[in-house]
Each structure stands twice: as C-alpha cells, then as structure tokens.
N, C-alpha and C positions, 0 to 999 in steps of 0.2 A: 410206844416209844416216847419220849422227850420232847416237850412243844418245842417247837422254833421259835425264837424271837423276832418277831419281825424289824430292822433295824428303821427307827422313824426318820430318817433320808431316804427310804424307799418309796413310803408313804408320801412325807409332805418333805418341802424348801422351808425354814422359816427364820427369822430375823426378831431382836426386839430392839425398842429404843427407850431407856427409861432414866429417869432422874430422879432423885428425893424433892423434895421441898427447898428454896433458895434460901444458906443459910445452914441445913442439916447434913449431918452425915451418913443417914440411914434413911431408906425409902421402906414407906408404911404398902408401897407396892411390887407386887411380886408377881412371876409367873412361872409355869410349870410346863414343857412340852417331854410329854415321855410314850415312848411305845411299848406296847403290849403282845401278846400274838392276837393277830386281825385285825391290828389296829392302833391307833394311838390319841393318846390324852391330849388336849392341850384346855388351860387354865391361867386366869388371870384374878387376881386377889385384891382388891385394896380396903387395905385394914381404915377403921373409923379415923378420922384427923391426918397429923404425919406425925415423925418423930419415931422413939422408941417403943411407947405402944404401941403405933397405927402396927408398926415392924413387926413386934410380939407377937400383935395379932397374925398378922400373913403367914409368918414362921409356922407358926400351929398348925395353920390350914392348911399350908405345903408338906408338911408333917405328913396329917393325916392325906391325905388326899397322894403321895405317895405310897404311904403304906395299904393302898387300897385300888391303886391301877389297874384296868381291864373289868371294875364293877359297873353296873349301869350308875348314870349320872343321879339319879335321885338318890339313890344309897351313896355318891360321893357326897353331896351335900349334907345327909344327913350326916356323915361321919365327921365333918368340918364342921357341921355346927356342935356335936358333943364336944370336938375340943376347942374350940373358943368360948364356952360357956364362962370362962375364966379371965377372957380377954375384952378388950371394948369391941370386939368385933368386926366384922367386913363384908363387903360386898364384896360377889362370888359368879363369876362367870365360867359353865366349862362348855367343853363340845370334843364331844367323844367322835373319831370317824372310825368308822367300821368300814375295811374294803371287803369284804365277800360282798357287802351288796351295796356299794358306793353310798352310803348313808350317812349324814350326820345328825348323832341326837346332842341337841344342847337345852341347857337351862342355865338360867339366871336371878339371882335375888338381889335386889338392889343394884347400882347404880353404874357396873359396867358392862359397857357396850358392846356387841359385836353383828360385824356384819359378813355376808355374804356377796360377794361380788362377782360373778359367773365370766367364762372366759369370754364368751361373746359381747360384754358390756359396751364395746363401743358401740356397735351396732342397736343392739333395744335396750341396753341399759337395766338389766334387771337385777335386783338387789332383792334379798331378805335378808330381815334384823330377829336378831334375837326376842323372845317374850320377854321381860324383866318384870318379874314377879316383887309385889314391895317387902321388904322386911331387912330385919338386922342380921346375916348368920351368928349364932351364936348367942342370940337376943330372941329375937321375933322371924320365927321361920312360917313362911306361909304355908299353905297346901301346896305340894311339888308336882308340878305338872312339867312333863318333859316335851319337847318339839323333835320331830322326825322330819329330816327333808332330802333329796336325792341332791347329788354332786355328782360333777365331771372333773375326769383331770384336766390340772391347769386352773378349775377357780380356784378364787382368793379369799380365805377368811381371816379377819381383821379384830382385833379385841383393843379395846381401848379405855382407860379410868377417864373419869370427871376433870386430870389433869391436861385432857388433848380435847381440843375445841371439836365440837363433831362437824364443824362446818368443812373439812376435809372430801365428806362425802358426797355433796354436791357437784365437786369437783371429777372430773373423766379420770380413770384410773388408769395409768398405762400399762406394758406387761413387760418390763423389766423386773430383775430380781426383789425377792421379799426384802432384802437389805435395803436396796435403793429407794424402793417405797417406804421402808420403816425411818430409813433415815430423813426422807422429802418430808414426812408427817408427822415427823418428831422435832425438827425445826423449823419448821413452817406453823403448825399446828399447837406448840406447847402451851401452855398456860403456865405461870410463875407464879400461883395462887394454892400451888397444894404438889401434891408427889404426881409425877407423871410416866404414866406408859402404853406403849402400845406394841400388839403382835401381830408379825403379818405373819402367815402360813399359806402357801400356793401348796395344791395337790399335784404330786410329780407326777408326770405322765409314764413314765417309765416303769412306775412302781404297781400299777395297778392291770396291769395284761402283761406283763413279762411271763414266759415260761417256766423261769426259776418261780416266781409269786407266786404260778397257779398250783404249784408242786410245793411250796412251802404253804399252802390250804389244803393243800389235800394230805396231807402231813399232821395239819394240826385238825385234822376231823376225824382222823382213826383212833 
C-alpha cells in the first residue's frame, strides 16, 4: 500500500523567530521543519556574512536538503554541501526525530546551536547540546559523525544562529508554547550584529502513543 505521511503537528509544536541583519532585506538565515513517514526534519541554516549571498547560500541548502527528506542526516549534509560548492557557504544544523523508537539523530558543522531541554528541567535541569563539528558546508566538510539520543514527549528542542546570545540557556525554561518561548528569546536574546534566528520545537504528546499513530506504523512497515 501507499506510505502515510505523517502530518509534523503530530509529531512536534514548533515556532521560529527570525530577522535579517539591521538595515537588510534578506536574511542569510533560514530554517526548515518538514515531516516525512516516522518522522520529521527540522534544520536551521546560516549562510557565511548576511545579505544576498549569506541568502543564496541558505536557499541552496533548503533546496537540497528538501529534495532529500527522510535520509539519514549525514547524507543530508553531504547533499547541502555539493550544492553550496557554488555559494560562500553555511553553517548547518539538522536533527532528524524518528518516533518508532523516540530518537533524535543530529549533526552539526559549524556555528549553529541547538539544544535539548527535557520536560523535567525544572527539577534536575538537564540539557544536551549538539556536537558542532568545525568546517564551512560547501567549503570544508569535516568527517560526519552523527549523535543519537533518546526523547520524551513534551521535551524541547531549540536551534539557534550566532545572531541569539546563548546566554538564554542559563536561564530556567518554562513550558508554555513553542511560540511564547521563541518569541521570550528572540527579544530578549537577539543580537543586531548579523541575521538572527531561532527554533523552538516541543514533542507533542499526543502524537507519539495515539492509536491512530500506532496504526499509521504499522501501515508504514508492510
């Protein structure tokens, strides 16, 4: 039969808050949240500088990295760096969640951010960050080493450029909407020295043991 799509509002909540450079029309940063069957993409981009390039560059990599959804994440990088080979290039954040087995794999090359913020955070407060492997996509791609880590529904994962101060993360998280928090951390947090963004994604609870879900797996495994 015909996969199911899984719709990604089943999966995750997510928000972003983003601006170009003060002065520009065009943000050299970009993101990408899209569902797949099992699961769904999410990606944040920012191309080298701001402006038209930095944009050029992003554009590319949203390109491909669409035309390639539901790949493991090292083969998405790899395909983002063949087509910025052209561009001044970006740093490259993704994180793939797989719900059959509540998993997120992410990688990153160069300079953005993300993190992991678990529901329980008020209480022990525990946090994982991304690896950030050094290079240019599109330039200088290191050896791709990808990270695997277990989620619950309800955590929170957080992607952010060099345009939002990280010093956000110090700070206690609360558990209102992905919006409320993208918005708290997009003006509280920006910096006015480069293009800025950032993306909250909360894991719906709903979407991951529902009985339609478990039957839209077992759907997409015959």
């Amino acid at each position: 039969m015909d996969s199911v799509a899984l719709k990604q509002e089943d999966l995750v909540q997510w928000a972003v808050g983003e601006s170009p450079f003060p002065g520009q029309t065009v943000s050299g940063d970009g993101h990408l949240v899209a569902a797949f069957p099992g699961g769904v993409l999410l990606a944040v981009i920012d191309g080298l500088g701001h402006g038209a390039e930095a944009a050029a560059a992003t554009t590319a990599a949203l390109s491909a990295l669409g035309a390639n959804v539901g790949k493991p994440v090292v083969r998405l990088m790899e395909a983002s760096h063949e087509a910025l080979r052209q561009t001044r290039g970006a740093a490259i954040s993704l994180g793939s969640l797989n719900a059959r087995d509540h998993s997120l794999t992410w990688l990153g090359v160069g300079n953005v951010e993300a993190a992991v913020i678990r529901r329980y955070e008020n209480v022990s407060r525990v946090r994982q960050s991304i690896m950030l492997l050094p290079g240019v996509v599109g330039h200088q791609l290191p050896p791709l080493h990808a990270t695997v880590i277990q989620l619950e529904p309800l955590d929170l994962l957080i992607f952010f450029t060099d345009g939002i101060n990280r010093d956000f993360l110090s700070e206690p998280t609360d558990a209102t909407s992905p919006e409320l928090i993208a918005n708290r951390i997009f003006r509280k947090y920006r910096r006015r020295t480069d293009d800025a963004l950032v993306l909250v994604a909360r894991l719906a609870e709903r979407g991951w043991h529902t009985p339609l879900y478990m039957q839209e797996l077992a759907d997409l495994s015959r």
